[in-house]
N, C-alpha and C positions, 0 to 999 in steps of 0.2 A: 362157545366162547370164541369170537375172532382170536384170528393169526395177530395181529397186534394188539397194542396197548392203545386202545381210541381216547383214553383219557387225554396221552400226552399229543400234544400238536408235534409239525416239524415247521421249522426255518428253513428253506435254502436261500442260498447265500451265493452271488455272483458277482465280482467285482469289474469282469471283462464286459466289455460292449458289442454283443453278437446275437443280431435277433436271430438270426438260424442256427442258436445253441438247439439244437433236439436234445441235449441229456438232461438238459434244466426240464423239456416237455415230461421227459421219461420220468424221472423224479417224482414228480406232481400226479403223474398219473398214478405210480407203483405207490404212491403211500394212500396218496387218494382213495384207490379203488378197494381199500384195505381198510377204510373210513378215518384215516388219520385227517385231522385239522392241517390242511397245508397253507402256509403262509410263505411268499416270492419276494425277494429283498436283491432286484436287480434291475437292470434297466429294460424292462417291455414295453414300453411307449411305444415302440414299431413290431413288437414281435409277437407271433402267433399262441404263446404261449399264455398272454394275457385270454384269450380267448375261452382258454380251456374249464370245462365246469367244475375239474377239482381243485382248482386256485379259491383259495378261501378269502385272505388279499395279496395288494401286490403293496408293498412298503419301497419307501424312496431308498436304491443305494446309495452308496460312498460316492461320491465325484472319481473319475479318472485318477490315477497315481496317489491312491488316497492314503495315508498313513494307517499306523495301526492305533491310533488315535482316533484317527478318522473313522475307521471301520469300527470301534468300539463302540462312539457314540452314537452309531445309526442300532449299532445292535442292542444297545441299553432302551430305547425307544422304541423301538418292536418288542421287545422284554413287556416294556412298562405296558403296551398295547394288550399282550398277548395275556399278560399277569397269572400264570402259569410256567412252570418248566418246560422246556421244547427239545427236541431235538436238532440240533442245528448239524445241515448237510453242506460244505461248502461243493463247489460245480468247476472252480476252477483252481488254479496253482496261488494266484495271489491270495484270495480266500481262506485258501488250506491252509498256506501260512501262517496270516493275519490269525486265523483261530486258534493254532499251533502257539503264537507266542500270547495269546490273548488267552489262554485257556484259563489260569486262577484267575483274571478280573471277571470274566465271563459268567464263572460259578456265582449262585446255583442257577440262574437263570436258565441254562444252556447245559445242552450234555453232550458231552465230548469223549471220545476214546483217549485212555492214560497211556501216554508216552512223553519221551523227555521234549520240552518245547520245541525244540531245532530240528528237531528229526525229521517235519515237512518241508523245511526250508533248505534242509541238505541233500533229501533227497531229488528233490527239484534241481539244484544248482548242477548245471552241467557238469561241470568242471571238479566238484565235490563227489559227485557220480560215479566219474572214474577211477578214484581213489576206493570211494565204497566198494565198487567192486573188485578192485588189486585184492582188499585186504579180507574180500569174501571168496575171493578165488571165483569170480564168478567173471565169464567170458564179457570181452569188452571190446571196441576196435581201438584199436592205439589211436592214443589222443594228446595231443602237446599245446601246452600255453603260451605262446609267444610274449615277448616282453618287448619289442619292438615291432616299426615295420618292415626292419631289414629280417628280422628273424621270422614274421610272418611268410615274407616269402621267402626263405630257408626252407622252414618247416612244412609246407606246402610241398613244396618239390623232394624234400625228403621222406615224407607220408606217399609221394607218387600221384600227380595227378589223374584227375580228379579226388579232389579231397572236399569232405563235408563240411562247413563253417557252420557256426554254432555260440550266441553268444550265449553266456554261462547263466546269467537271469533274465531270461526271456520274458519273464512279467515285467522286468522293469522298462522295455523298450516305450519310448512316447510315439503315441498317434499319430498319426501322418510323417512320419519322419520317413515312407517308407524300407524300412528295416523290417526284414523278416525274422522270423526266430531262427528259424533254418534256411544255407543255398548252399549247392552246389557250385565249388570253385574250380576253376577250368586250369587260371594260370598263376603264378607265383604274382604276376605285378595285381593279379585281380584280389589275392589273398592280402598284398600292401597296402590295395586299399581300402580294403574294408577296414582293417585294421585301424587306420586312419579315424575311423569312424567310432573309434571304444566309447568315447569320454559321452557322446552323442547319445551310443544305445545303454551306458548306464552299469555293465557292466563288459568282462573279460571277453574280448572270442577266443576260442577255441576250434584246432583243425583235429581234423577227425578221420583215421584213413576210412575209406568207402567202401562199403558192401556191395555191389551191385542187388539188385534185386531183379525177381523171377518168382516162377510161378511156384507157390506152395513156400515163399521163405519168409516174408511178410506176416510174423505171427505175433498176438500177444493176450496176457492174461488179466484178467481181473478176478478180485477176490477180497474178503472179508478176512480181516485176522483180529479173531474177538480178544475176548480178556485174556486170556489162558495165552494166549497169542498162536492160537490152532486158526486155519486158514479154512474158513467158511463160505460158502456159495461160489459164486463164479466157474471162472474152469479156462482153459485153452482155445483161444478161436486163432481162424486162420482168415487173414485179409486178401477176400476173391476182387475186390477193384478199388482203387485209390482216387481221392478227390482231391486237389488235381491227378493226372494220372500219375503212376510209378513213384510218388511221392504225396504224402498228404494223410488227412481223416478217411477212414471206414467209407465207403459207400455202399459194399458188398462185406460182410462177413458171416463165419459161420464155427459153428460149435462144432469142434473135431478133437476127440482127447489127442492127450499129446502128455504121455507119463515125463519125458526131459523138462517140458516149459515147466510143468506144475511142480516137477520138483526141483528146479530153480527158484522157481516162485516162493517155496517154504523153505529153504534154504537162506534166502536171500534178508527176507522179515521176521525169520527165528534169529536171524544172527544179529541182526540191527535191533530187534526190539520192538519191532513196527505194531501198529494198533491201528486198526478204523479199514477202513475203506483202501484199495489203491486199484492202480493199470497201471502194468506192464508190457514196453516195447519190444519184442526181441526181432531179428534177423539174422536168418540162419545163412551160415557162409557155404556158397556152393564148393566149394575146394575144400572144407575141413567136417564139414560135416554140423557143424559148432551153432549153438543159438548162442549170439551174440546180444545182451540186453542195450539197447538204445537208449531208453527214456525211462524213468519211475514219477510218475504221477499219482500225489498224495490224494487221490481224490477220483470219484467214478469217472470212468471215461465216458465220453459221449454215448458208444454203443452198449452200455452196459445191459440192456434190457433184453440185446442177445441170451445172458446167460438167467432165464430166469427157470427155476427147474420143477423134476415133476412135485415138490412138495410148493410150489409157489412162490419159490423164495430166488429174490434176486438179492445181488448186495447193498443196496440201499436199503430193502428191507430187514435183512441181517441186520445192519448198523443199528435202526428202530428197535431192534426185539432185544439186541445185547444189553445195549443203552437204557432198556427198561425194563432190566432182569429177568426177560421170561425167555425161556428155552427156543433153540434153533433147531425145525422140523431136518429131518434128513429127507433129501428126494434126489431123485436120481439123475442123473445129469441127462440133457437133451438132445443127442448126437445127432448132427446135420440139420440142426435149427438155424434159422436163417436170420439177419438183420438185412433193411434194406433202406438208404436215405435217398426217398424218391428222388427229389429235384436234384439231384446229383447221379442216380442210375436208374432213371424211370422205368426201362424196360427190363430188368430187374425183377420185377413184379413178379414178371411172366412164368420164370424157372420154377422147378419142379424144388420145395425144398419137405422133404422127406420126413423132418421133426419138426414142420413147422414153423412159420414167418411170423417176424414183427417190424412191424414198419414204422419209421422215425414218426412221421407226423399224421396219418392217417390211423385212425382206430373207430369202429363202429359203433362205442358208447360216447364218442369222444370227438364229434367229426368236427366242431368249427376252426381247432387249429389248424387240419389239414387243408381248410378251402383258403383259411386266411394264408397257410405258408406259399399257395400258389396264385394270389395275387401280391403279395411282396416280392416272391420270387420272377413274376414278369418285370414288376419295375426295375427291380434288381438289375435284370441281364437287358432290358432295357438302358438302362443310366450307363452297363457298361459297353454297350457298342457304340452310345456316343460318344464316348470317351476315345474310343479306339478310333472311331473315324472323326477326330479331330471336330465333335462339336455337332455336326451334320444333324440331318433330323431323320433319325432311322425307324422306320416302322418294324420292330423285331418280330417273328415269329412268335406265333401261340405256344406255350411252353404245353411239349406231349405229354399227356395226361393218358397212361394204358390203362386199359378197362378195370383191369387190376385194381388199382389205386383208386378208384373212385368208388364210390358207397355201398356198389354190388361187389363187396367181397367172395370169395368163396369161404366156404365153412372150414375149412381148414385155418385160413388167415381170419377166422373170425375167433374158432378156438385157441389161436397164440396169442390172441392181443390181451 
């Protein structure tokens, strides 16, 4: 008998616009290769993931800033296509939401993990975050809500610069506006004026005193919290290099237990109530010793395909097999397995990983995503050195491609994929 239910299809569901989402690739693959029906409900028109041979199809998303109206009626029309029950995985924060409060229209179309509808959309909210954790007791960096621009740069200089800004629903920022979800604030007048900017990105900022980071503090978990609300698959990795650096997504991580994250982790979703899927940010403060939780995301993290263990089971797969009653294998965790997102840490490849590598967009059953992400990714870094040199006509560099990453894997990175 296969590890899943092959009868039910899955949905993923992506509302953001990012053709180098790798965990939408990840997804696709882990249900895929598992022979689940996979059906892609987000924008690939440029991205490598259309490529890949376990995309069963790819259905049109939501438009940009789409309601939860909007996201309903694209998913009652994949329903109607599909005419079967699915599993629906959302990939990012708006998504999680949108299905969060969409969950009774949804039924039975769609199978969903039972939790109270707000509870993706609160855990996401920055600002709501902080509270969550006061009242869980769970480590936090002091965080204060300004209500003006004079008090923003109060608040700023009273947290001590450098301080983190943060606006509170990062999904609601508009496109091109550029506004980042996250920056680093240097000065009290640089905190006034962002502030300036609320009404702009949609919602609150928020200052946030600063952790510095360093090597080995950079950690976070992902994991499955089935019906029962017992915390299934995943585990603790620790983040070896950051895209952009010292700030950013995963480009290097790795599975290293870590008994404090994980049991924050269930601490944290036993006391909320939490169900389905999440990733966890934490940073640990070099003066106290303290993992500090940064971020809770209702939904796989991009790296999640780090954590997939010796019984075969990642948490996307977890979500499948809860969702369609059939029992969660135990297997053991994978200590010093490796994630690696090429086109952000090529040479990366090359390192010794001990339990094992999986690489965001190359895989040996699976190779057209990976050739297609490195011709997107020359235009890419093409488009942006003209940018930089104001227009110019710049012949960029061949993007390094180590031997590694190209189709002569070693048997090692061919057994993790």
């Amino acid at each position: 008998m296969p590890l899943l239910d092959t009868r039910v299809p899955a949905v993923i569901l992506r509302v953001d616009r990012n053709p180098f989402h790798h965990g939408t690739l990840g997804a696709v693959r882990s249900l895929g290769r598992a022979g689940v029906e996979v059906h892609v409900v987000a924008d690939e028109s440029r991205s490598p993931v259309r490529s890949s041979r376990y995309v069963r199809r790819l259905h049109t998303p939501p438009p940009p800033g789409a309601s939860a109206d909007d996201v309903l009626a694209v998913l009652r029309r994949v329903a109607d296509r599909i005419a079967r029950p699915a599993v629906l995985v959302p990939m990012d924060d708006a998504s999680a939401i949108a299905a969060g409060r969409l969950r009774d229209a949804l039924a039975p179309s769609y199978l969903l993990p039972a939790m109270p509808d707000m509870l993706p959309e609160r855990v996401a909210d920055k600002a709501e975050l902080a509270a969550v954790c006061a009242s869980a007791d769970i480590p936090h960096p002091e965080t204060l809500v300004p209500d003006s621009p004079e008090r923003a740069a109060a608040d700023a200089t009273r947290l001590g610069l450098p301080v983190v800004a943060k606006w509170s629903r990062p999904w609601l920022l508009p496109a091109g506006s550029g506004l980042r979800s996250t920056l680093l604030v240097r000065s009290a007048q640089q905190a006034r004026e962002l502030y300036l900017r609320s009404e702009e990105a949609g919602s609150p900022l928020l200052l946030q005193a600063y952790l510095p980071p360093g090597p080995a503090r950079d950690w976070f978990f992902h994991g499955y919290a089935d019906h029962s609300g017992a915390v299934r698959a995943g585990g603790p990795g620790v983040k070896r290099l950051a895209w952009p650096r010292g700030a950013g997504l995963t480009a290097v991580g790795s599975w290293v237990p870590n008994p404090q994250v994980r049991a924050l982790a269930e601490r944290l979703t036993g006391e909320l109530g939490y169900r389905g899927v999440f990733d966890l940010d934490f940073r640990r403060c070099h003066a106290t010793g303290r993992y500090h939780l940064l971020d809770f995301n209702p939904r796989p993290g991009a790296q999640f395909r780090l954590f997939e263990d010796g019984a075969g089971l990642d948490v996307v797969r977890a979500l499948h097999l809860d969702l369609t009653g059939r029992p969660l294998p135990d297997g053991g965790p994978v200590a010093g397995r490796a994630f690696v997102v090429e086109n952000y840490a090529p040479f990366a490849v090359l390192r010794a990983a001990p339990g094992g590598r999986e690489l965001a967009w190359y895989a040996p059953d699976d190779r057209a995503p990976g050739r297609a992400m490195w011709s997107l990714w020359a235009r890419h870094v093409s488009g942006r050195l003209r940018e930089r040199l104001g227009g110019g006509v710049v012949v960029p560099p061949s993007p390094v491609i180590p031997r590694a990453a190209s189709p002569s894997l070693t048997d090692n990175e061919k057994a993790s994929s």
